[in-house]
C-alpha positions in Angstrom: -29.7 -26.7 -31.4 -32.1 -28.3 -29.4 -34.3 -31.4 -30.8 -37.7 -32.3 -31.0 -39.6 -35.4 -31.3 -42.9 -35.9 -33.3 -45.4 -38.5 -31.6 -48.8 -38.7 -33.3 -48.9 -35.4 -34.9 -47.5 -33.6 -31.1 -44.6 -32.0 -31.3 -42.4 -32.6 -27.4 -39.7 -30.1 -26.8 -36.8 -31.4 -24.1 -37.1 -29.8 -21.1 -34.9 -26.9 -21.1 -31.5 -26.9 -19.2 -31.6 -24.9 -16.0 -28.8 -22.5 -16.0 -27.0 -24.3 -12.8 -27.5 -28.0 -14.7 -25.4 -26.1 -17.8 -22.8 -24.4 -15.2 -21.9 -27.6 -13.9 -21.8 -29.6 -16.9 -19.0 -27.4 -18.4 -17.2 -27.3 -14.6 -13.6 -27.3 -16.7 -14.8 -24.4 -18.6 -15.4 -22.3 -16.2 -12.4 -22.9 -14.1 -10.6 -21.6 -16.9 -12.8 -18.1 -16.9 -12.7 -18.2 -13.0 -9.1 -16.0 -13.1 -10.2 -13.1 -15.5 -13.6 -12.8 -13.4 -10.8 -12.5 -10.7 -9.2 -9.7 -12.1 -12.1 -7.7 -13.3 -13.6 -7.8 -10.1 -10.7 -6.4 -8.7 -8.9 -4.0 -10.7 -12.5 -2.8 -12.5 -15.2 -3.3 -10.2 -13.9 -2.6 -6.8 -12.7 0.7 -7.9 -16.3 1.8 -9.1 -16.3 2.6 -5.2 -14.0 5.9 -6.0 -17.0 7.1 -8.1 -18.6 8.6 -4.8 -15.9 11.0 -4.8 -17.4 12.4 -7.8 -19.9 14.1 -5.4 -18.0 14.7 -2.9 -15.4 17.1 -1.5 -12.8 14.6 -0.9 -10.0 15.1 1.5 -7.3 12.7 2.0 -6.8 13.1 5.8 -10.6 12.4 6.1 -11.2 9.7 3.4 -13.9 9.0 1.4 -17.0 8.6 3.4 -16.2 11.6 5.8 -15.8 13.7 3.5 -18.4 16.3 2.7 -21.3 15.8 0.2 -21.0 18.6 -2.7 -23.8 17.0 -5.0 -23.2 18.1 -9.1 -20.6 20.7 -8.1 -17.6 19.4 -9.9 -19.6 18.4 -12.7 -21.1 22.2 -13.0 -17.2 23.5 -12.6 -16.5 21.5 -15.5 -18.7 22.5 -17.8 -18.1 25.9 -16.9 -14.5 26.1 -17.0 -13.2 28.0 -19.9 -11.4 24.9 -21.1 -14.0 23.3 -21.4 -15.1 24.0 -25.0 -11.5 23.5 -26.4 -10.9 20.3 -24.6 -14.3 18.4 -26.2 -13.6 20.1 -29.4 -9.8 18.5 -29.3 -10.9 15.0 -27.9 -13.8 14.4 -30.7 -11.4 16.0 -33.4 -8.5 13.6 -32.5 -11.2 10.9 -31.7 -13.1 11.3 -35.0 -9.8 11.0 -37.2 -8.5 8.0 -35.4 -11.6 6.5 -35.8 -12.5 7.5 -39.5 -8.5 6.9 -40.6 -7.1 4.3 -38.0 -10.5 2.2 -38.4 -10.4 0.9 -42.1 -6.6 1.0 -42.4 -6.4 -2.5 -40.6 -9.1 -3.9 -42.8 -7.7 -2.6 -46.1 -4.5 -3.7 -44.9 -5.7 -7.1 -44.2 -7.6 -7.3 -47.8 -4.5 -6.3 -49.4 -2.8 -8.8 -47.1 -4.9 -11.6 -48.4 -4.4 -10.7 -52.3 -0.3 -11.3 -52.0 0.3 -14.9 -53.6 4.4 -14.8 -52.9 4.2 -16.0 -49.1 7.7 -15.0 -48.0 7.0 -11.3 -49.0 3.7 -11.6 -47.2 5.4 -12.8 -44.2 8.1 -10.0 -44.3 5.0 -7.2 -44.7 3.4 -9.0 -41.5 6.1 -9.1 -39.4 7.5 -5.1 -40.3 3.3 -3.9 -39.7 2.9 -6.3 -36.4 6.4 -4.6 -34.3 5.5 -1.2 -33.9 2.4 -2.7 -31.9 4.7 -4.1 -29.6 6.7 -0.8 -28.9 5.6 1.4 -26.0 4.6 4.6 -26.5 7.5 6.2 -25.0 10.1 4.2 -27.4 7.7 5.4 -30.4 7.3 9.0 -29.1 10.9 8.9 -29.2 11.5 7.9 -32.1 8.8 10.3 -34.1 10.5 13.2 -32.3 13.9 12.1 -33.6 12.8 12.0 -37.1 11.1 15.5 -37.1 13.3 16.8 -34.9 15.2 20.5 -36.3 18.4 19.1 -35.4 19.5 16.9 -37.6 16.3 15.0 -37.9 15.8 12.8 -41.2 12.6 14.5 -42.3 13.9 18.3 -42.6 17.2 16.8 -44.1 15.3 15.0 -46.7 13.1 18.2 -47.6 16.3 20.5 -47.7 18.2 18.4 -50.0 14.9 18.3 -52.0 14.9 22.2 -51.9 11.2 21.9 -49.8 12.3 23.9 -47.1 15.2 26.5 -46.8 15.5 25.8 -43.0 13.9 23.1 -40.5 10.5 23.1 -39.2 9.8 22.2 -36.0 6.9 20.1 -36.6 5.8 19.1 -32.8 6.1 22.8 -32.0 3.4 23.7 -34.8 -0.1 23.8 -34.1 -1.7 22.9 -37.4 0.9 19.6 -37.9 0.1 18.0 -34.4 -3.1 16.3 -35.8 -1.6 14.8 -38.2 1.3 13.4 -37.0 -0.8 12.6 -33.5 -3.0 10.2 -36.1 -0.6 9.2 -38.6 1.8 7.9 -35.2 -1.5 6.1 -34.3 -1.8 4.4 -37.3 1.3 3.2 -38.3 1.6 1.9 -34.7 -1.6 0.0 -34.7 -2.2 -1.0 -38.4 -0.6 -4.3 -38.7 -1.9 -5.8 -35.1 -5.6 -4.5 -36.0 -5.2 -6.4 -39.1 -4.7 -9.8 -37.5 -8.3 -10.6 -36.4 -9.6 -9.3 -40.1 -6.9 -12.2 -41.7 -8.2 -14.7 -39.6 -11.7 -13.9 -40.6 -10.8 -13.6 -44.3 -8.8 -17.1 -44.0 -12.0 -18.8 -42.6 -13.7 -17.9 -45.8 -14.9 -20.9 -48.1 -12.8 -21.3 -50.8 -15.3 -22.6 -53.4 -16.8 -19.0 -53.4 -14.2 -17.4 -55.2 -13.5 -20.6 -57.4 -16.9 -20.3 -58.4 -17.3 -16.6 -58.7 -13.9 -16.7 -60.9 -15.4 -19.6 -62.9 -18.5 -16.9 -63.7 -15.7 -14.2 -64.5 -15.8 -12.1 -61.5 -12.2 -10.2 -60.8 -10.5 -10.0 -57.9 -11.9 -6.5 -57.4 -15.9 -8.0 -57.4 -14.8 -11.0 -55.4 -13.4 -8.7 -52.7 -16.8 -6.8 -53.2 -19.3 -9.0 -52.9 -17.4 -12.2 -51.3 -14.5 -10.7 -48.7 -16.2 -7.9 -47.4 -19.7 -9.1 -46.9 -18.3 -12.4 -45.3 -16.1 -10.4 -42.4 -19.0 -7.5 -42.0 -20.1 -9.0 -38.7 -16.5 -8.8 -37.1 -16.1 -5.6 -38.7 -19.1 -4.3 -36.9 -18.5 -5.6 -33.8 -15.3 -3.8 -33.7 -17.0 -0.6 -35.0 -19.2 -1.1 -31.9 -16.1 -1.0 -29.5 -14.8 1.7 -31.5 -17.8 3.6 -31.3 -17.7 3.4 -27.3 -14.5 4.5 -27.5 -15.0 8.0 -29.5 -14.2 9.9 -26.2 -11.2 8.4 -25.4 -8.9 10.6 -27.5 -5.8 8.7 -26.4 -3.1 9.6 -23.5 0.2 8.3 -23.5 0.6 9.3 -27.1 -0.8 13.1 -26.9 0.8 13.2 -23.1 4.4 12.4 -24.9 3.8 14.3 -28.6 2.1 16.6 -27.2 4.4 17.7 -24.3 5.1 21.1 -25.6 2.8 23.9 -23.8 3.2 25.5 -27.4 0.4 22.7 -29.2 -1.5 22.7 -25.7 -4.3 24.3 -27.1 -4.7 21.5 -29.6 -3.2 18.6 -27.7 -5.0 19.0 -24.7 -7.9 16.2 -24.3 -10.4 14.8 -21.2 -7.5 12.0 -20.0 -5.0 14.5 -20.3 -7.1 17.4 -18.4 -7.6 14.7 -16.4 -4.3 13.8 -15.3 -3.2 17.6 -15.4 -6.0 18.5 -12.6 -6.7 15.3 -10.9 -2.1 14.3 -10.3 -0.4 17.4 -11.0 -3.0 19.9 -9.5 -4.1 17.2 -6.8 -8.4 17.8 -8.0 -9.1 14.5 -7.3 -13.0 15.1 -7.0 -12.8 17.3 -9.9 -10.8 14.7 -11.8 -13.6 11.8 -11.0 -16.2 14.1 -11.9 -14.9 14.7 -15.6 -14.2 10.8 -15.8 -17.4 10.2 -14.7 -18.6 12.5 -17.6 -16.6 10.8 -19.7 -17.7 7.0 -18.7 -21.5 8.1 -19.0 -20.9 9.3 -22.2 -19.0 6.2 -23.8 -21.5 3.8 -22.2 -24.4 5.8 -23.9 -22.2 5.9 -27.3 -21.8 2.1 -26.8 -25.7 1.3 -26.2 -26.5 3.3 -29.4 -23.9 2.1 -31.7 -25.6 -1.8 -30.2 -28.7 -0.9 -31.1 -28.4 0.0 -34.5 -26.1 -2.8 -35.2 -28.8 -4.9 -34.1 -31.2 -4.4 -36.8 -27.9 -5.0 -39.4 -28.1 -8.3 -36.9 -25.0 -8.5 -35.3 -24.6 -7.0 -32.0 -22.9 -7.0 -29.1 -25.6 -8.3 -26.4 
């Protein structure tokens, strides 16, 4: 905060720091963000230099820049393709449930989290949420298809033996399940890491709140309420901004692995995977950029939006 000086009723400001003066006075600083600004530059930046291929009609014997100029072409393919319709309606399903299930669940998790008094049992609930994180997608893929598997997996022994099911269901093969156990994969994967930045918010709480809202008979349910919640709200909107910018990114590795039967196609098939199914296997590369050009244009506007309004809640991104 910068200080002022009062000298017969006129009030001098400082001069204000130039932004050079404040660069060089935290030199160490920015060493240390030198190497990221390294990477971004190269692996997110100097790729935007693909996005001409967008509008082009890109050959790879003549490259880039020689190939021929096609204007919106690709982008007027795609929005007349007759998978077109099924493919946003699949991506903003699957996005919209991750988003409206997988959002809170870290936060309740992390409330819950903070209400646990016996520590080791805490740490043992921490540890067993935190792993699956750490997994990759084709261990956990794995893993799911083993458990609802119709040969011998665990969940269509457990419902014959509970006289459920006469005979196993092959789940990953169904249409109507795929949602469900796309998002409910999501979750459990996900829960317990999302829930770390919400614990260290909570912890960073001042105690004497709750001491004095217990000493005025509040329960744990009204401190949560009107103490917990309110006090993490900004980093809960910040990460509802992200989230927000991300509504069109459906997922990939996870749909791409559950949902590698052509059967569920029809309601596993998202933009990254049309993506990767035209643009790699079909070798569309202009085609490909042009939907993830859509797709970029879209998140960025989703982004700006979701800023704006969380502005006037007054905590925003930029």
């Amino acid at each position: 905060m910068e200080k002022t000086a009062v000298n017969q009723g006129v009030v001098v400001t400082p001069k204000k720091k130039s932004l050079f003066t404040r660069l060089r006075s935290q030199w160490d600083l920015q060493l240390m963000v030198i190497p990221a600004i390294i990477f971004i530059f190269i692996f997110s930046y100097i790729p935007m230099y693909g996005i001409v291929m967008a509008f082009k009609d890109y050959n790879i014997f003549k490259g880039v820049m020689e190939s021929p100029w096609v204007g919106l072409k690709h982008f007027k393919m795609f929005f007349d393709a007759p998978e077109f319709s099924q493919v946003m309606r699949n991506t903003l399903v699957i996005s919209f449930l991750k988003f409206f299930i997988g959002f809170p669940a870290p936060i309740i998790l992390a409330l819950m989290l903070n209400e646990v008094r016996n520590m080791a049992f805490k740490r043992v609930v921490q540890t067993v949420s935190y792993l699956p994180h750490f997994l990759s997608w084709v261990i956990v893929s794995g893993f799911v298809m083993s458990l609802l598997s119709t040969d011998n997996g665990s969940l269509n022994i457990a419902l014959e033996k509970m006289n459920v099911i006469n005979e196993p269901i092959g789940f990953l093969s169904i249409s109507k399940y795929f949602w469900a156990i796309l998002v409910t994969t999501n979750v459990w994967k996900d829960i317990g890491f999302g829930s770390i930045v919400y614990l260290a918010a909570i912890a960073g709480i001042d105690q004497q709140l709750y001491e004095a809202a217990a000493l005025d008979g509040a329960s744990r349910f009204k401190q949560i309420y009107l103490i917990t919640i309110p006090s993490i709200m900004p980093v809960i909107l910040i990460f509802m901004i992200l989230a927000i910018g991300n509504l069109l990114n459906a997922g990939f590795e996870d749909i791409l692995l559950l949902g590698s039967n052509p059967v569920v196609r029809e309601v596993a098939d998202v933009l990254d995977t049309y993506v990767y199914r035209r643009g790699i296997q079909n070798s569309l590369f202009s085609y490909a950029t042009a939907v993830g050009l859509f797709k970029a244009i879209i998140s960025v506007g989703l982004l700006t939006m979701a800023n704006f309004f969380a502005r006037r809640a007054g905590s925003s991104l930029w």
